[in-house]
VEXTI-836567 format. One record per residue (C-alpha): residue number from 1; residue in three letters; x, y, z. Coordinates in pm, 1 decimal, padded with zeros to 6 digits. Example, Ala and Ser with C-alpha at 12.3 -4.5 7.8 and 13.67 -1.06 7.14 Angstrom:
<1,'ALA',<01230.0,-00450.0,00780.0>>
<2,'SER',<01367.0,-00106.0,00714.0>>
END
This chain:
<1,'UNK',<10105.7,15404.8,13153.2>>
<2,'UNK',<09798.7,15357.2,12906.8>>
<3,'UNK',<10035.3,15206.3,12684.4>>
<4,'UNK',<10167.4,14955.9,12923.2>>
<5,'UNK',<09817.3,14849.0,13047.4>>
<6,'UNK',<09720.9,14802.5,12741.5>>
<7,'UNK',<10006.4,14576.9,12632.4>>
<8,'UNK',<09959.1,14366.7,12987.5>>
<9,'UNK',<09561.2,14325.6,12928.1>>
<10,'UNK',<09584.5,14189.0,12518.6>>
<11,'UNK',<09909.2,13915.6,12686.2>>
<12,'UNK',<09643.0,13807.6,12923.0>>
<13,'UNK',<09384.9,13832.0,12657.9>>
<14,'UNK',<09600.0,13561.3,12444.8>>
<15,'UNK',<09752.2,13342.9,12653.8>>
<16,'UNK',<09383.6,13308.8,12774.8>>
<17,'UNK',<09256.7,13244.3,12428.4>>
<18,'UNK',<09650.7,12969.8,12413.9>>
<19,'UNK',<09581.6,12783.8,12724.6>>
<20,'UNK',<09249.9,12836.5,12803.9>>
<21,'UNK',<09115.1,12708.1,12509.5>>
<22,'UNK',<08724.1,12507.4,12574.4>>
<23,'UNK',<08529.8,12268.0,12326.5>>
<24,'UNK',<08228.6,12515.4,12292.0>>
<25,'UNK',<08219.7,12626.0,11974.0>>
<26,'UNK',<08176.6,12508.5,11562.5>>
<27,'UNK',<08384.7,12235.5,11476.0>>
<28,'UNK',<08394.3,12049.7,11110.7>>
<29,'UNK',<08359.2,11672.5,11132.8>>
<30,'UNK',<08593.9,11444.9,10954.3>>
<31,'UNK',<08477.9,11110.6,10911.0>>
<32,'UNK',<08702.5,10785.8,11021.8>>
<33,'UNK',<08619.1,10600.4,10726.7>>
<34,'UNK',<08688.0,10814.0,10464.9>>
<35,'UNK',<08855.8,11126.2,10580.0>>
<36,'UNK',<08596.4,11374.8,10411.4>>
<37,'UNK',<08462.2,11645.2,10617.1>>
<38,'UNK',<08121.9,11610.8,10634.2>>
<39,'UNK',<07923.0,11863.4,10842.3>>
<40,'UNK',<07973.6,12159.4,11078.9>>
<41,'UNK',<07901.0,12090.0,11456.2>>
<42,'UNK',<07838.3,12331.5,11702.9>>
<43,'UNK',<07890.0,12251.8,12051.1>>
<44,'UNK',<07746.9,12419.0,12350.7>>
<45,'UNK',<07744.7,12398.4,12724.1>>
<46,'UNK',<07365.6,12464.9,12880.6>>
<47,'UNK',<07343.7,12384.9,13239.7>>
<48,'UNK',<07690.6,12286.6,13311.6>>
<49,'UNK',<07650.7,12015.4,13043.1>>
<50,'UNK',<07783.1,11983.2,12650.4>>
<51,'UNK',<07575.8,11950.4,12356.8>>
<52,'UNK',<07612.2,11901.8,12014.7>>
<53,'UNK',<07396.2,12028.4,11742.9>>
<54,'UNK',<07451.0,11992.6,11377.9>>
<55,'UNK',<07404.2,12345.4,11171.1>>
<56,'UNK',<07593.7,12259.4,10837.9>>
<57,'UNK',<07617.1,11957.8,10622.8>>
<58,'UNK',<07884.7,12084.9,10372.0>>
<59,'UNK',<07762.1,11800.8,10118.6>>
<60,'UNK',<07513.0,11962.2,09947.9>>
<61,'UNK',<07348.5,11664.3,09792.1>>
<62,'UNK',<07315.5,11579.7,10145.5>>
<63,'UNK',<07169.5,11918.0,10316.9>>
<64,'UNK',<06781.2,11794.4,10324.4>>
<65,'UNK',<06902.3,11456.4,10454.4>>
<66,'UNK',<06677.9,11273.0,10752.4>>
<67,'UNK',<06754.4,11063.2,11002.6>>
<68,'UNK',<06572.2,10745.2,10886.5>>
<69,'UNK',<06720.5,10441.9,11069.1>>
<70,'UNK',<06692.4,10641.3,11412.7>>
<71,'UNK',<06455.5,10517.7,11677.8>>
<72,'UNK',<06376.1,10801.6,11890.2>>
<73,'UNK',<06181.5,11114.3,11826.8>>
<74,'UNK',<06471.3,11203.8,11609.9>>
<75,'UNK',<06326.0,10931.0,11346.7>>
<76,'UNK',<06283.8,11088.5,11033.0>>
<77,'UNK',<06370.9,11442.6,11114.5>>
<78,'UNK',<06621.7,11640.2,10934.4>>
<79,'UNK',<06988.7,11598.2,11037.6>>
<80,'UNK',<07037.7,11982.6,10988.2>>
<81,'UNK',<06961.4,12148.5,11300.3>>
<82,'UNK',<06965.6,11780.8,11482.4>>
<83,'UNK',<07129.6,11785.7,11822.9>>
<84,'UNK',<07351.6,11464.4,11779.7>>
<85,'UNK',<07582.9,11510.1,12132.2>>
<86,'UNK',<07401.5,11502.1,12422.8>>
<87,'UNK',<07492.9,11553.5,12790.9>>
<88,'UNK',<07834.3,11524.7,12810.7>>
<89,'UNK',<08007.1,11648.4,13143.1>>
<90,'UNK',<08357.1,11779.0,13203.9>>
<91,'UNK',<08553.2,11502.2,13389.1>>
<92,'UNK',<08929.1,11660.8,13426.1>>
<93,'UNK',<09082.6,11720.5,13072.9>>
<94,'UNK',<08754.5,11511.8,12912.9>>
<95,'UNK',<08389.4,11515.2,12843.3>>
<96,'UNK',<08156.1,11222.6,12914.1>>
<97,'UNK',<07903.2,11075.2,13060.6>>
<98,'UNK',<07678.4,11104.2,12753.5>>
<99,'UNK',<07607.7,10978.4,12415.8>>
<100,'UNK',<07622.0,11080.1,12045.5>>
<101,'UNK',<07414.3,10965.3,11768.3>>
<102,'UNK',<07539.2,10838.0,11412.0>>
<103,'UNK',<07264.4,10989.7,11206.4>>
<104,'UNK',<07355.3,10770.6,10917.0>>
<105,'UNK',<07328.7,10489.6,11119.1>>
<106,'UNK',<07062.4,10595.2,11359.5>>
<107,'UNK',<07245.9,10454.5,11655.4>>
<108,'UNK',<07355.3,10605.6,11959.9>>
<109,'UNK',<07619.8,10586.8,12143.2>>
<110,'UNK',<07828.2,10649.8,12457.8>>
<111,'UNK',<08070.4,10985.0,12408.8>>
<112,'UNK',<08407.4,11085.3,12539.4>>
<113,'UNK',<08539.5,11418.0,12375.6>>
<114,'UNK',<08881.2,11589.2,12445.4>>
<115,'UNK',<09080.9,11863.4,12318.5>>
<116,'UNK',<09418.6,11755.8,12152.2>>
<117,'UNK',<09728.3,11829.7,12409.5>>
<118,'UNK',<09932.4,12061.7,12169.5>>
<119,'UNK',<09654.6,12158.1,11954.4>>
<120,'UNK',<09344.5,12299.2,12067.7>>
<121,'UNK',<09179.3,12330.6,11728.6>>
<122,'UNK',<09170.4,11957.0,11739.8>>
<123,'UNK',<08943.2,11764.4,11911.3>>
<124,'UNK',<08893.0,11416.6,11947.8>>
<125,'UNK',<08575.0,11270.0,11963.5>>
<126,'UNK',<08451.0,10900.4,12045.6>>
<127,'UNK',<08189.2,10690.4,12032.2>>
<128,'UNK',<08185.4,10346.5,12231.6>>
<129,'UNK',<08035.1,10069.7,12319.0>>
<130,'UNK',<08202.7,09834.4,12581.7>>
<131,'UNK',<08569.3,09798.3,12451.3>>
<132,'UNK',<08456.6,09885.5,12109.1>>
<133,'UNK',<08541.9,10234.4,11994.4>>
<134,'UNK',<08603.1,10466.2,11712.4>>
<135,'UNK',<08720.0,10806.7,11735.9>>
<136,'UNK',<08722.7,11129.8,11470.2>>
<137,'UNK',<08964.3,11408.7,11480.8>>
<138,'UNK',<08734.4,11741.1,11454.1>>
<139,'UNK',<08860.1,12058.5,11374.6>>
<140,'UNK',<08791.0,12416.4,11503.9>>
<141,'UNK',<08618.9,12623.3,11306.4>>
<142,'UNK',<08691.2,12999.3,11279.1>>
END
């Protein structure tokens, strides 16, 4: 009977893990442009919202890098430990209602962020404003 409870409790385990799969967690960016993974991005819920902080940049030429061009109290701090997705809230299947900030850039904004259907180690983040989009494939990190 141990045996069997056992076996019923790690099915539910997994298929928990399969289908129930969330956006919390590290994730390594991929950049639109030019398809190299740039930093490691873990996201968080606090208070029912989602958050994104930065705690790797896997360029290290690029590790001590600042975020010059921003204009908030982000200006000139360093990218490593930066949040950079802020606020987002789950809508269905989706995140939004917040914004994301282009450190390179130092502009900000409005996010969407969704899990791929078929695989949840993908997710699909975008940044837009008005009809004008672009969106990066992220990927889990174990």
């Amino acid at each position: 009977m141990k045996k069997y409870i056992i076996c019923v409790l790690l099915i539910a385990f997994g298929l928990q893990n399969h289908f129930g799969q969330t956006v919390v967690g590290k994730w390594k960016t991929i950049d639109d442009e030019t398809g190299e993974a740039k930093s490691i991005v873990e996201i968080y819920e606090t208070d029912g919202k989602i958050y994104g902080k930065v705690v790797d940049i896997i360029n290290t030429e690029r590790r001590n890098a600042i975020c010059e061009k921003c204009n908030d109290t982000r200006k000139d701090q360093p990218v490593l430990g930066m949040v950079i997705i802020n606020g987002l809230e789950k809508d269905d299947d989706e995140y939004e209602g917040g914004k994301i900030l282009d450190p390179e850039k130092g502009k900000e904004y409005k996010c969407k962020i969704w899990l791929d259907d078929e695989n949840k180690d993908k997710l699909y983040v975008r940044g837009y404003v008005a009809f004008f989009y672009r969106t990066q494939n992220w990927y889990r990190v174990n």
